[in-house]
Each structure stands twice: as structure tokens, then as C-alpha cells.
MDTraj code that builds the backbone (N, CA, C; nanometers):
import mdtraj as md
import numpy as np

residues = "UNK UNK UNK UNK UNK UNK UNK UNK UNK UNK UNK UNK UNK UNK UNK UNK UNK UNK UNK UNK UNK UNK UNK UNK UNK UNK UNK UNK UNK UNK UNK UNK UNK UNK UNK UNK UNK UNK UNK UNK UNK UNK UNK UNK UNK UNK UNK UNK UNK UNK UNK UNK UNK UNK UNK UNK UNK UNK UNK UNK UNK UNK UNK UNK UNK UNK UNK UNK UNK UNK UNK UNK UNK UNK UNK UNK UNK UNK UNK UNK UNK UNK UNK UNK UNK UNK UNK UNK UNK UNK UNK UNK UNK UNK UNK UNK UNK UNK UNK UNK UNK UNK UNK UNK UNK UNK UNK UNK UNK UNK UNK UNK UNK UNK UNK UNK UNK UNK UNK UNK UNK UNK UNK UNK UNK UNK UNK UNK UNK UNK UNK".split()
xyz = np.array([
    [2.0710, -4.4870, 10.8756],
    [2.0445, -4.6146, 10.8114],
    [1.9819, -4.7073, 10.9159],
    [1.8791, -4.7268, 10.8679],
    [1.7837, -4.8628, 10.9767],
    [1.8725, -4.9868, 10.9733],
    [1.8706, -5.0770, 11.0738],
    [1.8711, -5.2073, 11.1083],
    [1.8775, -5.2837, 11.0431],
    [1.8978, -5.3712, 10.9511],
    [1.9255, -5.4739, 10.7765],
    [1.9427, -5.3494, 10.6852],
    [1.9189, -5.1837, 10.6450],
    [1.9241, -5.1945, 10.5324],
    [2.0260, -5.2134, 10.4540],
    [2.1246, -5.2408, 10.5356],
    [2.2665, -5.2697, 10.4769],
    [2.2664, -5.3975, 10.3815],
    [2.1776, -5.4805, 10.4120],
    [2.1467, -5.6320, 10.3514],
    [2.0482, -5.6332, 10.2831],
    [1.9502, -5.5473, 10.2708],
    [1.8076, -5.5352, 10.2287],
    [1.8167, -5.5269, 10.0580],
    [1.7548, -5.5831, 9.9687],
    [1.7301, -5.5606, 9.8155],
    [1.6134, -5.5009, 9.8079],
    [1.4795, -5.5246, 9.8547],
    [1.3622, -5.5394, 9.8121],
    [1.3180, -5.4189, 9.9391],
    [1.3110, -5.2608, 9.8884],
    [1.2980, -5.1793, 9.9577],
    [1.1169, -5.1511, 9.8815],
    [1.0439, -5.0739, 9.9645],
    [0.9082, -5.0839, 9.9132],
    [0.8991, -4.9862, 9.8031],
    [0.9978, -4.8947, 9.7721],
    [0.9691, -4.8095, 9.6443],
    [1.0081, -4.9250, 9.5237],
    [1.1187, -5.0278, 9.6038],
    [1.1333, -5.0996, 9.4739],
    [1.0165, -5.1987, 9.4378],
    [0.9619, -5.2149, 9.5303],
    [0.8318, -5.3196, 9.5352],
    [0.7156, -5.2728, 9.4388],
    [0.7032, -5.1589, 9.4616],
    [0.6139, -5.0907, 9.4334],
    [0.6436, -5.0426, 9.2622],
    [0.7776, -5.0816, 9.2204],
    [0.7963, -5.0003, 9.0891],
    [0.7959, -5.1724, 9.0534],
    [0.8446, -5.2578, 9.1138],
    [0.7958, -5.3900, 9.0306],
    [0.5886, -5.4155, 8.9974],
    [0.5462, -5.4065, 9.1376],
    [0.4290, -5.3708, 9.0692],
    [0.3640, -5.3366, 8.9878],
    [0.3984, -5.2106, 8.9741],
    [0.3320, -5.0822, 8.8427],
    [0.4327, -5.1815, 8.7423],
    [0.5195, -5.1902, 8.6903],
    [0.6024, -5.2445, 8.5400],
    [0.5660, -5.4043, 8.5253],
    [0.5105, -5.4878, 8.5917],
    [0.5110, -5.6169, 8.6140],
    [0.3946, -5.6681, 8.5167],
    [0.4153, -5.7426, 8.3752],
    [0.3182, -5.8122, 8.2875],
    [0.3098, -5.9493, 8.2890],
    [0.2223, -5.9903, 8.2916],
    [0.2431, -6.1722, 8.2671],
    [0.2397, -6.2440, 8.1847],
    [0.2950, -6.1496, 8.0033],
    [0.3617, -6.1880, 7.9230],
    [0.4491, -6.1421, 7.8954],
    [0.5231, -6.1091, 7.9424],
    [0.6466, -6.0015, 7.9686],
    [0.7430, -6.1571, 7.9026],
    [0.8404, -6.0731, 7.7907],
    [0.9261, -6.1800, 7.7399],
    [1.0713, -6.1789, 7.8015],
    [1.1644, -6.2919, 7.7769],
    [1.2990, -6.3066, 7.8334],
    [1.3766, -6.1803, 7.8311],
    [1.3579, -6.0754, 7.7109],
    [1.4225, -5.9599, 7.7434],
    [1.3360, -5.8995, 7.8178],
    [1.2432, -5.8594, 7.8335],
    [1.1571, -5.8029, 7.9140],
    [1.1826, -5.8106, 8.0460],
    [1.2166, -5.9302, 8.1146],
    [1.2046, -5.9526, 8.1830],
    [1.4014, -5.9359, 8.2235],
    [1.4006, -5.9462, 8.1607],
    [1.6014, -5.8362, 8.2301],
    [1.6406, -5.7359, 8.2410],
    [1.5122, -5.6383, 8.1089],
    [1.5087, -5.5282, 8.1472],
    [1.4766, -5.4613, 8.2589],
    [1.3872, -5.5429, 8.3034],
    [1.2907, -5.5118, 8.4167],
    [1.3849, -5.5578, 8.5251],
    [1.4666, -5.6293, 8.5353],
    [1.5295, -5.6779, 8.6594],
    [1.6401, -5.5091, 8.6562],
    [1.6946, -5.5314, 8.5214],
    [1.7817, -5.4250, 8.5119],
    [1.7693, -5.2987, 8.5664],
    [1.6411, -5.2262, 8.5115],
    [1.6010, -5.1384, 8.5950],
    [1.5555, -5.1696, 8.7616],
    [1.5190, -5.2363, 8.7638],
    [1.4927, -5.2226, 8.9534],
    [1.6450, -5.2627, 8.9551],
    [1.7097, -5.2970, 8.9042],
    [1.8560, -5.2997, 9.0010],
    [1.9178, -5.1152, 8.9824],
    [1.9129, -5.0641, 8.8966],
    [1.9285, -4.9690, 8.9214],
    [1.8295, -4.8117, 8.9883],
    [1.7088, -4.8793, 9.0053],
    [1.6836, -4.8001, 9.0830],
    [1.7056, -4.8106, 9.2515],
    [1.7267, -4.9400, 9.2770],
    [1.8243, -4.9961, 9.4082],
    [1.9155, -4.8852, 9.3911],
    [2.0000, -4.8877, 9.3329],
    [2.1295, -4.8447, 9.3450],
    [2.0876, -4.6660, 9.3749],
    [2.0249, -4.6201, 9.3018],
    [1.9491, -4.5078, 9.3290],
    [1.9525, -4.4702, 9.4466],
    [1.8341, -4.5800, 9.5219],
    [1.7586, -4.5523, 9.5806],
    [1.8689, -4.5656, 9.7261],
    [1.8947, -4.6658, 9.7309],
    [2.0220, -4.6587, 9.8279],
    [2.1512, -4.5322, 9.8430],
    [2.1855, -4.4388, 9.6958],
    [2.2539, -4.3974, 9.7198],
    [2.1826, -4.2566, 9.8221],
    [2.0293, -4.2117, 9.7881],
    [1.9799, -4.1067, 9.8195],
    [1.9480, -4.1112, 9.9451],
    [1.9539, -4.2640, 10.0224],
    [1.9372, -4.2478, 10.1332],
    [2.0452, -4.2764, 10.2305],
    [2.1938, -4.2752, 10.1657],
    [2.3038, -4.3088, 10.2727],
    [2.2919, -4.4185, 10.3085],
    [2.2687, -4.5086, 10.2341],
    [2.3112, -4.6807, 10.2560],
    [2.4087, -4.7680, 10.2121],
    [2.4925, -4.7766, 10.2693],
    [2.6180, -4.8540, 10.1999],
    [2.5641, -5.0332, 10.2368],
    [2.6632, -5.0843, 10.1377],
    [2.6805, -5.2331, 10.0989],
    [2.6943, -5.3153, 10.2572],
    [2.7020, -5.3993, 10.2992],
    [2.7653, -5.4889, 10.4263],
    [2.9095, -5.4890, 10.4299],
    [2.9945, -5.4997, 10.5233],
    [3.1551, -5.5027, 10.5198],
    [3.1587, -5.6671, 10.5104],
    [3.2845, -5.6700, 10.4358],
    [3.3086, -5.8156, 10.5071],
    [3.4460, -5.8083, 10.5607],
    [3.5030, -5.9129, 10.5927],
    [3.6666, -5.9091, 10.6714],
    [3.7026, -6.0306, 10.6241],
    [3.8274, -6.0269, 10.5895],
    [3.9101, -6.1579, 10.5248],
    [3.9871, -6.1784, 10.6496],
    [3.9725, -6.3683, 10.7016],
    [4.0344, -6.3759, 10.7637],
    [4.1470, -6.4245, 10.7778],
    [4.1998, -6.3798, 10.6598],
    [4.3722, -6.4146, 10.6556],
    [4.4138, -6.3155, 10.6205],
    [4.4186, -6.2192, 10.5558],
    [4.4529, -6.0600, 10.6018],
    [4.4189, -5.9591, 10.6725],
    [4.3105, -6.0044, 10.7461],
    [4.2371, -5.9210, 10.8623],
    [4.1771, -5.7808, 10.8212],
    [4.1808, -5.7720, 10.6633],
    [4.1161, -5.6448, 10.6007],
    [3.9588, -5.6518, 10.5577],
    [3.8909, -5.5539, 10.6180],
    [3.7454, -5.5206, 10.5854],
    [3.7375, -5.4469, 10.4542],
    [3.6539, -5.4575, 10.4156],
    [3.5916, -5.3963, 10.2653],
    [3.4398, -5.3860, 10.2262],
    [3.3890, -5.3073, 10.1843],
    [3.2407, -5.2871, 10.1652],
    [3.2106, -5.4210, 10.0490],
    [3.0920, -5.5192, 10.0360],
    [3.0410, -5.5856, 9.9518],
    [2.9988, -5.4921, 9.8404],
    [3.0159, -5.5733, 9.7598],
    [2.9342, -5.5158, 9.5935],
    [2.7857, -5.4693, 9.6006],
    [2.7349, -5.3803, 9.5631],
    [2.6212, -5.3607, 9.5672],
    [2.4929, -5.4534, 9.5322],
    [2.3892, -5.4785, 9.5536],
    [2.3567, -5.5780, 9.5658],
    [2.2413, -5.5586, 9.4468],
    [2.2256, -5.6694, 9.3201],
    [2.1863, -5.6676, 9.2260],
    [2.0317, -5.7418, 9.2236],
    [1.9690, -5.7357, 9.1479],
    [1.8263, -5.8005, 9.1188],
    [1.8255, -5.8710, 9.0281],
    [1.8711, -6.0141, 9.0177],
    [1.8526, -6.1142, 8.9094],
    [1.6813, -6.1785, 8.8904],
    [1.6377, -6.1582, 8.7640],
    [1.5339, -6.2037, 8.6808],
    [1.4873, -6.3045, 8.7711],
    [1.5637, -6.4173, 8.8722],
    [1.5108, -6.5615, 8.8909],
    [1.4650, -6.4832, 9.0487],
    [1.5209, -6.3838, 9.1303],
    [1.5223, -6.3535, 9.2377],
    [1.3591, -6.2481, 9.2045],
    [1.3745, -6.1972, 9.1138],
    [1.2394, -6.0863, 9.0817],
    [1.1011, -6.1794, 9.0723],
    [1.1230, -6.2951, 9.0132],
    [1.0019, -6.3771, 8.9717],
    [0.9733, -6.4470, 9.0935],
    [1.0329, -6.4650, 9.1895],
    [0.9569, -6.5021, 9.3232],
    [0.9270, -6.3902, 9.4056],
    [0.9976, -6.3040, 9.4198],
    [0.9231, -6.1554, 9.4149],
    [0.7873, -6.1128, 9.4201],
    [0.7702, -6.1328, 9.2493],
    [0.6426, -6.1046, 9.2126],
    [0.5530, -6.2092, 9.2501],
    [0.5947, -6.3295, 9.2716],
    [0.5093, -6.4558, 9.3599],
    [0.4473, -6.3909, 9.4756],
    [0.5571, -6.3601, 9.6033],
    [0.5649, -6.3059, 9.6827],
    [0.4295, -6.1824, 9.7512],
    [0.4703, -6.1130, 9.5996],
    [0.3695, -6.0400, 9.6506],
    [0.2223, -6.0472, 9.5583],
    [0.1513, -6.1722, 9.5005],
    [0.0930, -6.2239, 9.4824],
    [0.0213, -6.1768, 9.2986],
    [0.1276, -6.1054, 9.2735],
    [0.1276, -6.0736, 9.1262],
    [0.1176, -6.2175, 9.0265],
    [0.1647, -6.3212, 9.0611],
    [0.1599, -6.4423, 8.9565],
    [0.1634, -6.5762, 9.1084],
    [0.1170, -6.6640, 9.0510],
    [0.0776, -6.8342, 9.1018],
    [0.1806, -6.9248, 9.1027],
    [0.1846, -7.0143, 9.1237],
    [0.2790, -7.1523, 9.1560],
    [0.3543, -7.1904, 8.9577],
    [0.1891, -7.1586, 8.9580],
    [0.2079, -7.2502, 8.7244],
    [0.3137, -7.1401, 8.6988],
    [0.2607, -6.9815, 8.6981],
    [0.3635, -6.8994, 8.6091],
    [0.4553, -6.8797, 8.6714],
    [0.5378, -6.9172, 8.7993],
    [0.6043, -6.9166, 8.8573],
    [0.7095, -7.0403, 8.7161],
    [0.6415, -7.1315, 8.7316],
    [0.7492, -7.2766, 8.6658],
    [0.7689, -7.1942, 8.5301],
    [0.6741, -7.1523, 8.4801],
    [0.6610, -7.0971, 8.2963],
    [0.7383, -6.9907, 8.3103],
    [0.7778, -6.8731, 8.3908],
    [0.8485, -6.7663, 8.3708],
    [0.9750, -6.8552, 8.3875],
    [1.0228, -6.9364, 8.4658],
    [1.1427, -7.0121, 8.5255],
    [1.2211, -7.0386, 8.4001],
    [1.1156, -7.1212, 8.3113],
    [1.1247, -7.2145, 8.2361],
    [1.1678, -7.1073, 8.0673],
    [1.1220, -6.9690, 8.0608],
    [1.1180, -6.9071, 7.9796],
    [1.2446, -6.7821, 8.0060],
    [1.2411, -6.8149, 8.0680],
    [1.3753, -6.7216, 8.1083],
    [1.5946, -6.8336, 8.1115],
    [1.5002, -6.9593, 8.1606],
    [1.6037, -7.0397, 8.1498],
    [1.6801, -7.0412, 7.9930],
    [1.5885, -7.0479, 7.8959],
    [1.5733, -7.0640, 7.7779],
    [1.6287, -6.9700, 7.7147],
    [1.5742, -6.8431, 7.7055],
    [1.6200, -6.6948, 7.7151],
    [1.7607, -6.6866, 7.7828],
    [1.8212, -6.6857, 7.8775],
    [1.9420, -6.6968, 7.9054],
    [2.0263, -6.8128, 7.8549],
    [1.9735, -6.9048, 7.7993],
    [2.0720, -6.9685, 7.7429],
    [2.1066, -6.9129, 7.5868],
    [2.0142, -6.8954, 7.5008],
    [2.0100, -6.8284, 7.3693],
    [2.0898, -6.7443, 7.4301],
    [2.1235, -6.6256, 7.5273],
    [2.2091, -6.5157, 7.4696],
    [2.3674, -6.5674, 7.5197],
    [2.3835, -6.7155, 7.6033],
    [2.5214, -6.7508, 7.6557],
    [2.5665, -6.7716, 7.4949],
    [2.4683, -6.8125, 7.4543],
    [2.5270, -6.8818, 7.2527],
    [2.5080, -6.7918, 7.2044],
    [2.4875, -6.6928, 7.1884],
    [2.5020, -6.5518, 7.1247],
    [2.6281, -6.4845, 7.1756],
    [2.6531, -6.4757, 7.2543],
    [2.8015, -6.4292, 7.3286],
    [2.8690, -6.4919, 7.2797],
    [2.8629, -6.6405, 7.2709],
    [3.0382, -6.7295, 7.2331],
    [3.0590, -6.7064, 7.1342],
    [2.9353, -6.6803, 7.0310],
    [2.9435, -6.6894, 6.8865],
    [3.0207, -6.5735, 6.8488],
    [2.9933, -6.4777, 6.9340],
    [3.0571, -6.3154, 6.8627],
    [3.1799, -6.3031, 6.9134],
    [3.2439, -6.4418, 7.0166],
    [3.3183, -6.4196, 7.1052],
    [3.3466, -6.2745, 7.2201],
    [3.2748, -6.2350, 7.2754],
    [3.2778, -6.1261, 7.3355],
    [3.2093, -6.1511, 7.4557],
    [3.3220, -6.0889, 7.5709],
    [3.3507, -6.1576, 7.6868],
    [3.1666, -6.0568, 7.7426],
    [3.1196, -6.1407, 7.8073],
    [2.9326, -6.0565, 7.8853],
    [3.0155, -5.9422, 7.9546],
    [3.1352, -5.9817, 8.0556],
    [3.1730, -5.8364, 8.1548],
    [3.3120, -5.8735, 8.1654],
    [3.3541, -5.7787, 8.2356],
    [3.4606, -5.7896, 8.2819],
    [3.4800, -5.7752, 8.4417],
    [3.6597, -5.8909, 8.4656],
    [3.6050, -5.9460, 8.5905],
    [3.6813, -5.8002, 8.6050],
    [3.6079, -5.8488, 8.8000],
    [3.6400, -5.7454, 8.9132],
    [3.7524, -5.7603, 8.9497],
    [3.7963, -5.5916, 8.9414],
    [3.9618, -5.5834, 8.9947],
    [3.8826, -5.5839, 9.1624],
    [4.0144, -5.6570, 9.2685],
    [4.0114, -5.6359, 9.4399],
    [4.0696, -5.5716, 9.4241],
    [4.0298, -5.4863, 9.5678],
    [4.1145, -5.4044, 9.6040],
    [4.2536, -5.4104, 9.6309],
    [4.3215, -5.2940, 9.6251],
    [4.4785, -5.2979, 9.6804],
    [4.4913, -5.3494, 9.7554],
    [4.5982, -5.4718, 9.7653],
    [4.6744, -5.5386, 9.8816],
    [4.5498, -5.6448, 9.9085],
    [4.4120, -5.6889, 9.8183],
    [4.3676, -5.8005, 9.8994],
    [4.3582, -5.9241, 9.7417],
    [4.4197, -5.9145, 9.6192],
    [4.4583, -5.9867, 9.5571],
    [4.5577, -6.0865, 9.5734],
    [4.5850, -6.1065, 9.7003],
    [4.6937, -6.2656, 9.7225],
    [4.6005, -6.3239, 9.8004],
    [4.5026, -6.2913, 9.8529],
    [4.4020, -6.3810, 9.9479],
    [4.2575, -6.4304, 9.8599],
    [4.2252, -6.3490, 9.7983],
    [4.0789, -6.3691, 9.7402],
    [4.1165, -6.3589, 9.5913],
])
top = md.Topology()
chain = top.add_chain()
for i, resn in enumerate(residues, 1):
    res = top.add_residue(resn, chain, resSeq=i)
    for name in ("N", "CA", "C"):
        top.add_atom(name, md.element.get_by_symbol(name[0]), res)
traj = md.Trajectory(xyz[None], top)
């Protein structure tokens, strides 16, 4: 394992698969799908090359633990694709702005059906009185 990739999201196969899938009318689901998949090809892609998460250490129980794997949210992808010069400053605000929108419609779609989006994370053994 190289030097950051322990911290790294944005590996160049993932760059490269945002590229090739990347539209600039791509709609609010579209555009989670698309996060969705590059988060799981992260996860992929990390597992095939022996890369684990960052540790952290609690410092009131002095126990280390691997971080959560590290995900690709829609708002983190669209500067991304800024980044690497796929879209401008304008569709930068308009994807922002269309996705804000889009995630709010499905928070009111959730309450309505009452049904919880996930479920929380169990900690590990013995670090549920600190965190």
C-alpha cells in the first residue's frame, strides 16, 4: 500500500470511470447512482489492492480501530468532475442546486412512508461507553 492510500477516495480507475459515465444532464437520481457506483467500485477497487481504511485511537480508552470505508457523496463527485474539467463554475451552482432539491424530495418521501434511510452503526465491542 503506497503513502495516503489509506486516505485516498479519488483513485485514477475511479477518475477515469467518472469520466466515461459523467452527463451534463444527468438527473438527481442519476446522479446518486453514479456516486453509488463509484463508491462501490472504491470499495472494489481498494479491496483488490490490499488497502485498508485509516486507524483511529480513542483517547479515553486508548483503543484503535479501522475507519469506515470511505464513501463518494453526489456533492463531493460534482467538484470532482469540476476538478477535472468535465463541467464550469455555472453547472457547478445548477448541479448543486438540483441535487439539493432532489435530496430533499426523497428526505419527504422517507418520512412519509416512515421508513428509517439506514440503520445506525453498531461500535465495536467494548468502545460503546466512549463514542
Amino acid at each position: 500500500m503506497a503513502a495516503g492510500d489509506a486516505t485516498r477516495v479519488w483513485f485514477k480507475d475511479i477518475e477515469t470511470l467518472l469520466i466515461s459515465q459523467w452527463r451534463g444532464d444527468m438527473t438527481g437520481a442519476e446522479l446518486a447512482a453514479l456516486a453509488g457506483e463509484l463508491t462501490e467500485s472504491t470499495t472494489r477497487f481498494r479491496a483488490e489492492h490490499g488497502i485498508l481504511p485509516p486507524t483511529y485511537s480513542c483517547r479515553r480508552c486508548e483503543t484503535s480501530a479501522r475507519t469506515k470505508p470511505p464513501v463518494i457523496h453526489v456533492g463531493g463527485m460534482i467538484f470532482r468532475a469540476k476538478r477535472l474539467g468535465l463541467i464550469g463554475d455555472a453547472e457547478v451552482s445548477q448541479l448543486q442546486v438540483l441535487w439539493r432539491r432532489y435530496a430533499a424530495s426523497q428526505r419527504r418521501a422517507i418520512a412519509r412512508a416512515k421508513v428509517r434511510p439506514c440503520e445506525p452503526q453498531k461500535q465495536p465491542p467494548g468502545l460503546d461507553e466512549c463514542h
